[in-house]
C-alpha positions in Angstrom: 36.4 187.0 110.6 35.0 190.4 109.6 37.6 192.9 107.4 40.2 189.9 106.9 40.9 189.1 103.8 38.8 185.5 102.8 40.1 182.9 101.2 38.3 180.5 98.7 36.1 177.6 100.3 37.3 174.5 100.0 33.9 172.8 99.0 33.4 175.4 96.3 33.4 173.8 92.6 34.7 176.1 89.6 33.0 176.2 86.8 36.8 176.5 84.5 39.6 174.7 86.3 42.3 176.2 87.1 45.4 176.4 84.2 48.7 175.3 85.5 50.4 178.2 82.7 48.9 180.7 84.9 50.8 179.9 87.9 53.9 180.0 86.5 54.8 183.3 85.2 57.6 185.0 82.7 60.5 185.0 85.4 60.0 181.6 87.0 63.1 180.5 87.4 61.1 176.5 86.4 60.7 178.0 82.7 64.8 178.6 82.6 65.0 175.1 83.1 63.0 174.1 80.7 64.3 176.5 78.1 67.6 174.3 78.8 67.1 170.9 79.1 64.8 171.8 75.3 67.9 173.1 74.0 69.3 169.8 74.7 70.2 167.2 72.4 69.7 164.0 74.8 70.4 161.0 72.5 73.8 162.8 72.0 74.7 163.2 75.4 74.3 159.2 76.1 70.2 159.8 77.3 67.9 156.8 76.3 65.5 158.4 73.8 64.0 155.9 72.1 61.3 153.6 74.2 61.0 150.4 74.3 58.5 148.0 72.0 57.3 146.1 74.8 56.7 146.3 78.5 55.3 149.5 80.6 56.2 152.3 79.1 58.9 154.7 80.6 59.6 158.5 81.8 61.3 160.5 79.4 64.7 161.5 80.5 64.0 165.1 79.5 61.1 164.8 82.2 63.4 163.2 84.7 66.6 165.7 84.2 64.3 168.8 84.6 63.0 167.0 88.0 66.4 166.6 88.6 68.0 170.6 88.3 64.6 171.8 89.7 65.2 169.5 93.1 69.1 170.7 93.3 68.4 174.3 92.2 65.7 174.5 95.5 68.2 172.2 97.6 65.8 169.0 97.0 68.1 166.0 96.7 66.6 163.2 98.3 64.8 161.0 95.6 61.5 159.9 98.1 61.5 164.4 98.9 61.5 164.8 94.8 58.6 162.3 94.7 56.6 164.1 97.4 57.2 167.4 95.5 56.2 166.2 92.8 52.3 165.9 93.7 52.0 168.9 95.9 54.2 171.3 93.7 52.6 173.6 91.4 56.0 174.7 89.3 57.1 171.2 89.5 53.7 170.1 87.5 54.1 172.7 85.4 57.5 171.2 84.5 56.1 167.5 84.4 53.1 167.7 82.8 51.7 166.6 85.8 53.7 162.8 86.3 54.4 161.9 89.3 57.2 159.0 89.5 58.4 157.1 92.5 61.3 157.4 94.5 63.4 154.5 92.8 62.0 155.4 89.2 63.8 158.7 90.0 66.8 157.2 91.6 67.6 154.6 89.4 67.5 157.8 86.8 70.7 158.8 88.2 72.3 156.0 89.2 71.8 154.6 85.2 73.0 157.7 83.5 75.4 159.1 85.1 77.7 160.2 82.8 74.8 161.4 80.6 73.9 164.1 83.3 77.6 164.6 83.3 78.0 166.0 80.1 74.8 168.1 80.6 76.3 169.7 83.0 79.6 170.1 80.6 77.2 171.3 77.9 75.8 174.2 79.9 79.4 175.7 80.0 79.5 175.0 75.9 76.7 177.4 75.6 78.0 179.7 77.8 80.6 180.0 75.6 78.8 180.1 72.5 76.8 183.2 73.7 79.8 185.3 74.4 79.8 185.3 78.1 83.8 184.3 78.7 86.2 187.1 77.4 88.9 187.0 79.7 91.8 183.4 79.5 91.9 183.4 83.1 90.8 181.2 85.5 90.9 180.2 89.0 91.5 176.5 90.8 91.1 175.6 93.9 89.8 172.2 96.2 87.9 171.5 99.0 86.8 168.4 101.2 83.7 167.0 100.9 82.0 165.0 103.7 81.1 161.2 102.1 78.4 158.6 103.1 81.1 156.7 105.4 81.7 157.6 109.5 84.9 158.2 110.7 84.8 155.0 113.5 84.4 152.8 110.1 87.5 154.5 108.0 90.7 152.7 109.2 94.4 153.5 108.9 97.5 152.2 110.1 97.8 154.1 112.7 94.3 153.4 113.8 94.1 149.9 113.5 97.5 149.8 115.6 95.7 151.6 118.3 92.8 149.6 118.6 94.7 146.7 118.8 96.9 147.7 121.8 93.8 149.1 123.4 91.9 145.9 122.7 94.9 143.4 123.9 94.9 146.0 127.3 90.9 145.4 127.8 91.6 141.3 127.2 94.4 141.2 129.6 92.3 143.0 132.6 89.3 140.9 132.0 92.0 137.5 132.1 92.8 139.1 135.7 89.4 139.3 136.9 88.4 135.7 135.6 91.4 134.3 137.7 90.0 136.2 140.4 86.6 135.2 139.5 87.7 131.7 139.5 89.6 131.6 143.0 86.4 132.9 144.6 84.5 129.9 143.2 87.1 127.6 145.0 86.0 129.4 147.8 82.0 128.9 147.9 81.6 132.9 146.6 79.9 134.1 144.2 82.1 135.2 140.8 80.5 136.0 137.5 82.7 134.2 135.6 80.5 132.8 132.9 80.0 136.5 132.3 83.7 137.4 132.0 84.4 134.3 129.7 81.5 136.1 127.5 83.0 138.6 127.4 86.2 137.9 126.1 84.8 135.6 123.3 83.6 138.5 122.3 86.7 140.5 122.6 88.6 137.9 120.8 86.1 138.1 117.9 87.0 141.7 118.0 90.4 141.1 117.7 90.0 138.8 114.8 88.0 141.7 112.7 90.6 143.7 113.5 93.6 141.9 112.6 91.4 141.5 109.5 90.8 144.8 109.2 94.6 145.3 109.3 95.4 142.8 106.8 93.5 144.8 104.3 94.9 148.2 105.3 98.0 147.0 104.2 97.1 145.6 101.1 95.3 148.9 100.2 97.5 151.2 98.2 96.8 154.4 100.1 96.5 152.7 103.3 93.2 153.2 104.0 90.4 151.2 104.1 86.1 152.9 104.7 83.7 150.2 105.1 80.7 152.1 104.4 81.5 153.7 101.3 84.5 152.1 100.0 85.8 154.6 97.8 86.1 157.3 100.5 89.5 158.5 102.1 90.3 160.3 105.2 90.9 163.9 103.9 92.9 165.8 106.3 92.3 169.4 106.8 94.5 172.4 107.4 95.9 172.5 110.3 96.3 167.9 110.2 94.8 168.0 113.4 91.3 167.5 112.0 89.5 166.0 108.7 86.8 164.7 107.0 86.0 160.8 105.9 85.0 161.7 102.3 86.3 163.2 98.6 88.7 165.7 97.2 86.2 167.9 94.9 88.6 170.4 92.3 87.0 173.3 90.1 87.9 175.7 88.0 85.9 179.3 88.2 86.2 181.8 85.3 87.0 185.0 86.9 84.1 186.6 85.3 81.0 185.9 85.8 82.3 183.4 88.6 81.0 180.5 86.7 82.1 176.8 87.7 83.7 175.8 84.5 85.5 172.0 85.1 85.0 170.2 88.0 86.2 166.9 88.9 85.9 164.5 91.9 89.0 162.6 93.6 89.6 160.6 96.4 93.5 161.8 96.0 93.8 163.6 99.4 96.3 166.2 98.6 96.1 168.9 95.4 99.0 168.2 94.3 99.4 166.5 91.1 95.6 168.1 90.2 96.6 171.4 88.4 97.7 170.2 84.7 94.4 168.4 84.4 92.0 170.9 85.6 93.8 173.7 83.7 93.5 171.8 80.8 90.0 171.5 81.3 89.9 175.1 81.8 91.3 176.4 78.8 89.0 173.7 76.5 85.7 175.5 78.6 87.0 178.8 78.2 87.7 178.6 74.3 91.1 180.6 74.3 94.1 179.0 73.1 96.1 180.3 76.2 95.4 180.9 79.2 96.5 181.6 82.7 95.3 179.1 85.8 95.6 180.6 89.6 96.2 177.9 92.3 96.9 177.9 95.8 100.6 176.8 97.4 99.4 173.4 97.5 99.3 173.0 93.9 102.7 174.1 93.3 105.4 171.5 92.1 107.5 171.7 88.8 106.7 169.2 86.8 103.1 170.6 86.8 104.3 173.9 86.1 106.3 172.7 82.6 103.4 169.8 81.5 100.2 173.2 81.9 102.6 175.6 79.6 103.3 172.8 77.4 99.5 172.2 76.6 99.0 176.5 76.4 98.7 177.1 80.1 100.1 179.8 82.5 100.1 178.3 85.8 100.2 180.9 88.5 101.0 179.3 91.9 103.2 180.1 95.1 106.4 178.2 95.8 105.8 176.2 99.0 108.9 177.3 101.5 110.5 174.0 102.5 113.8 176.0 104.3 113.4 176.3 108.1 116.7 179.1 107.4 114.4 182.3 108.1 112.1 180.6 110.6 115.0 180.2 112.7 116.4 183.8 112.2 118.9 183.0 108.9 119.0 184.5 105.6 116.3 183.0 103.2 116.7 182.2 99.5 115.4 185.6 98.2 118.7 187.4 100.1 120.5 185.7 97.2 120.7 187.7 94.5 120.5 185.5 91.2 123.4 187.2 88.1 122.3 185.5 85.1 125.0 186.8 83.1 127.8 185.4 85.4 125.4 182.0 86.3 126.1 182.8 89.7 124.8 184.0 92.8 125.6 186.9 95.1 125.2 186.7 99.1 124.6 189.1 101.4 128.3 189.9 102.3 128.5 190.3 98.5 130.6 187.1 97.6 129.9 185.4 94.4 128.8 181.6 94.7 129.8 179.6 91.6 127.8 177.0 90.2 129.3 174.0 91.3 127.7 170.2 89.6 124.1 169.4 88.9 121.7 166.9 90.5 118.5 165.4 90.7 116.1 166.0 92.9 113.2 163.2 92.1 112.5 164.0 88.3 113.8 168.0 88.2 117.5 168.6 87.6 119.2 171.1 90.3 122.0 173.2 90.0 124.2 174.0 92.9 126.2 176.8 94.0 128.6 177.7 96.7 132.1 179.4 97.4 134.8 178.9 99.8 134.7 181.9 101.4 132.1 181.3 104.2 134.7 180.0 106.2 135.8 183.4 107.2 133.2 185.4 106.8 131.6 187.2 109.5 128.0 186.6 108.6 128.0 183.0 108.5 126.4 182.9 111.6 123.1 184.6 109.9 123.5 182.4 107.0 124.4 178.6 107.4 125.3 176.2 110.4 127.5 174.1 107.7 130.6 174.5 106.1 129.3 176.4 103.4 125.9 178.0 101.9 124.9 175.9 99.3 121.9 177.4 97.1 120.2 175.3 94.8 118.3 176.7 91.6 116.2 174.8 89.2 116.9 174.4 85.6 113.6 175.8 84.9 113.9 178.4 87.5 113.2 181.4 84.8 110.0 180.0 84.7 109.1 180.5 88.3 110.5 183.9 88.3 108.3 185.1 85.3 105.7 183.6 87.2 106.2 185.1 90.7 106.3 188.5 88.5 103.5 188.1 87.0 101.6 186.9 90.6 102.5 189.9 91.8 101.2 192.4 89.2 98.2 191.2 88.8 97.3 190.2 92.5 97.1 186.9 92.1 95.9 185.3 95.1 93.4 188.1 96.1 91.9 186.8 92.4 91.9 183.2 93.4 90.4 183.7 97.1 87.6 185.8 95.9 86.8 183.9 93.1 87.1 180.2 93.7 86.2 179.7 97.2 83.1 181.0 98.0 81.3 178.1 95.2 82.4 176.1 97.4 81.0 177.9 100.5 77.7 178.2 98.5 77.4 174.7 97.5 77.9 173.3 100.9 75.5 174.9 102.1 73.4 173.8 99.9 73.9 170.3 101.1 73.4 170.2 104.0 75.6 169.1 107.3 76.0 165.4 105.3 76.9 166.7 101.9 76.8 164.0 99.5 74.4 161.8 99.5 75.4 158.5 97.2 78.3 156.1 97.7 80.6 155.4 95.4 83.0 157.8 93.3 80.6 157.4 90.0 77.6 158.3 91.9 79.5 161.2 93.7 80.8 162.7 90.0 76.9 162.4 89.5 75.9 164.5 92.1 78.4 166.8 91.8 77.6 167.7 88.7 73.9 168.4 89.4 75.5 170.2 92.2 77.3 172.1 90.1 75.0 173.0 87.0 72.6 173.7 89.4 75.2 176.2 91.1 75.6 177.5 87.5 72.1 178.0 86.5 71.6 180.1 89.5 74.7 182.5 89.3 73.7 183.4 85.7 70.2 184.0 86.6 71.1 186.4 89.3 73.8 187.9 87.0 71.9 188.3 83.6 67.9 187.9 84.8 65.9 185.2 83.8 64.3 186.4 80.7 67.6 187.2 79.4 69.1 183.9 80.2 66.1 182.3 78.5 66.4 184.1 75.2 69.9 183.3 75.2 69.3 179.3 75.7 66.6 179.2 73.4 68.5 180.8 70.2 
């Protein structure tokens, strides 16, 4: 062991313990956390503050939270792993004081005030605002799947139930044809097994009862869907709807800044659509502006959504889903219509001038529609229509979405919204783990989101201001 460098014997008493300030020092990302959760008013945010008179008495929740961020911020979820950490780590008992609670004392933390931690996640965005760090009304939406506490063989749909039945009636009608073999050998003296076949199918037939079940409350579900472990879960079908995941819908909003998550919210709707007026609005409240402009993908777009975000002071900035299979199959598209607003008409390709000719609704949006009489003879129908005519239909609100395409384009829209709200997500997932979240039930979920997220949050402004800075700022 000669010229290594010797470590202190393990029998050796000090004369002056050791200080637990001294092994923390000035950029410790634990004394960020602290300088946070201090800055915090608790009772306001829905914490229980005040103990109670009798009985043992119980952890402050400014303890508990900081336990909390510290486990999520260094990818410690698990309650039992944050009670193991808890008596071996030296920044954690520097956070603590020391305490050490069990697993379900820190468990039953969450699961009691969930909204609580909630709106200190929320209230870490308020100071960010209040310190001057969001200067530009613009913000970024997106969504992404989420793997839940519930397997795929126990979420059921229709079409999955209606499988496993016929494949479950197929398996009971060959196991009938070997017990009527079965039972012909034993008029003949021969061995059978058919006690074991007639096991079987009780079995089976008990299978078949759960299922039909199973079925009955499928249908009485009003997404069709049913998950048996975790109840509030939904199959969430991805890209290509070949593949998905048994789990939640999880929506943010990123200022295009600092790349902060600024709203969040947590949905067992499967598609985006329908999600953009309320994260937008939750967007421009976090931001502070009293207009802004909100960048989704294609599958946010829909009208209404686009009218109810600028009515509450919101831009929306989304692409039109094509629903026309006229260029896929080599015809003239839409945009080959050239739109005359003075005239209210259109003019085709072969430069004919289709009139506007009633109005219609299409769900809740009015439609007006044009056409002439002309493509009869003209020589270009062929590249434009297999009907009698070209019809082209335009929106009442279509101004709208042609200020808005403009202003995609000039600003680059969707190269601003891929590099800014996707990779959080990236980042957060892997964070998790292969399982993701961890609790059952949407209320628990929104809970563990949100430490997700504020723990996404502390981190990003660490690495983007530094920590002493970020401490000043929280302690002012």
């Amino acid at each position: 062991m000669q010229r290594f460098v010797q470590g202190h014997v393990r029998t050796q008493a000090s004369l002056l313990p050791a200080c637990l300030e001294d092994h923390v020092d000035a950029d410790n990302p634990a004394r960020v956390i602290e300088a946070f959760v201090e800055a915090l008013d608790l009772g306001a945010l829905g914490f229980a503050i005040a103990p109670a008179s009798t009985g043992r008495p119980s952890y402050h929740p400014a303890m508990l939270l900081k336990l909390y961020i510290y486990g999520y911020i260094n990818r410690i979820q698990s309650s039992r792993r944050l009670e193991r950490e808890c008596r071996r780590n030296v920044e954690l008992m520097w956070l603590t004081g020391r305490l050490a609670p069990d697993h379900r004392t820190i468990a039953e933390f969450r699961r009691r005030n969930g909204a609580s931690i909630c709106s200190a996640c929320a209230q870490f965005i308020v100071i960010c605002r209040k310190i001057g760090l969001f200067t530009r009304p613009l913000a970024a939406v997106d969504g992404s799947k989420f793997k839940g506490v519930n397997a795929r063989d126990k979420n059921f749909t229709r079409g999955k139930v209606r499988t496993r039945l016929e494949k479950l009636k197929e398996t009971i009608a060959h196991y009938l044809t070997a017990l009527d073999a079965a039972d012909r050998q034993e008029g003949l003296d021969a061995p059978s097994g058919s006690q074991r076949l007639r096991d079987k199918l009780v079995l089976l037939k008990a299978q078949m009862q759960k299922l039909k079940a199973l079925e009955a409350a499928v249908e009485a579900s009003p997404d069709k869907q049913v998950s048996l472990t975790d109840p509030d879960t939904r199959l969430m079908v991805i890209g290509d709807r070949l593949t998905g995941v048994v789990g939640y819908n999880v929506q943010t909003a990123v200022d295009t800044e600092h790349h902060l998550i600024i709203a969040h919210e947590v949905t067992n709707q499967v598609v985006d659509r329908g999600q953009l007026p309320k994260m937008a609005a939750k967007a421009k409240e976090a931001l502070g502006f009293e207009r802004i402009e909100a960048i989704a993908d294609a599958g946010y777009y829909r009208g209404g959504d686009l009218i109810a975000c600028r009515d509450i002071g919101v831009t929306a900035l989304t692409p039109r889903t094509n629903t026309s299979n006229a260029k896929a199959e080599g015809r003239f598209g839409k945009e080959a219509f050239i739109y005359l607003p003075r005239e209210d008409a259109y003019r085709c390709p072969a430069g004919e001038m289709l009139t506007r000719r009633f109005e219609t609704k299409e769900g809740e949006l009015t439609v007006f529609v044009y056409w002439c009489t002309a493509c009869r003879a003209c020589p270009l129908k062929g590249q434009c229509t297999t009907s009698r005519e070209r019809r082209v239909r335009r929106w009442e609100h279509e101004r709208l979405v042609e200020a808005m395409n403009a202003r995609m384009e000039a600003i680059g829209a969707m190269a601003i919204r891929r590099e800014t709200a996707e990779h959080p997500f990236s980042t957060i997932k892997a964070w998790m783990g292969a399982t993701h979240f961890l609790c059952r039930g949407l209320r628990a979920v929104r809970t563990e989101m949100s430490l997700h997220v504020l723990a996404y949050n502390l981190k990003r402004l660490m690495a983007r201001l530094g920590i002493s800075a970020l401490r000043s700022a929280l302690t002012v």
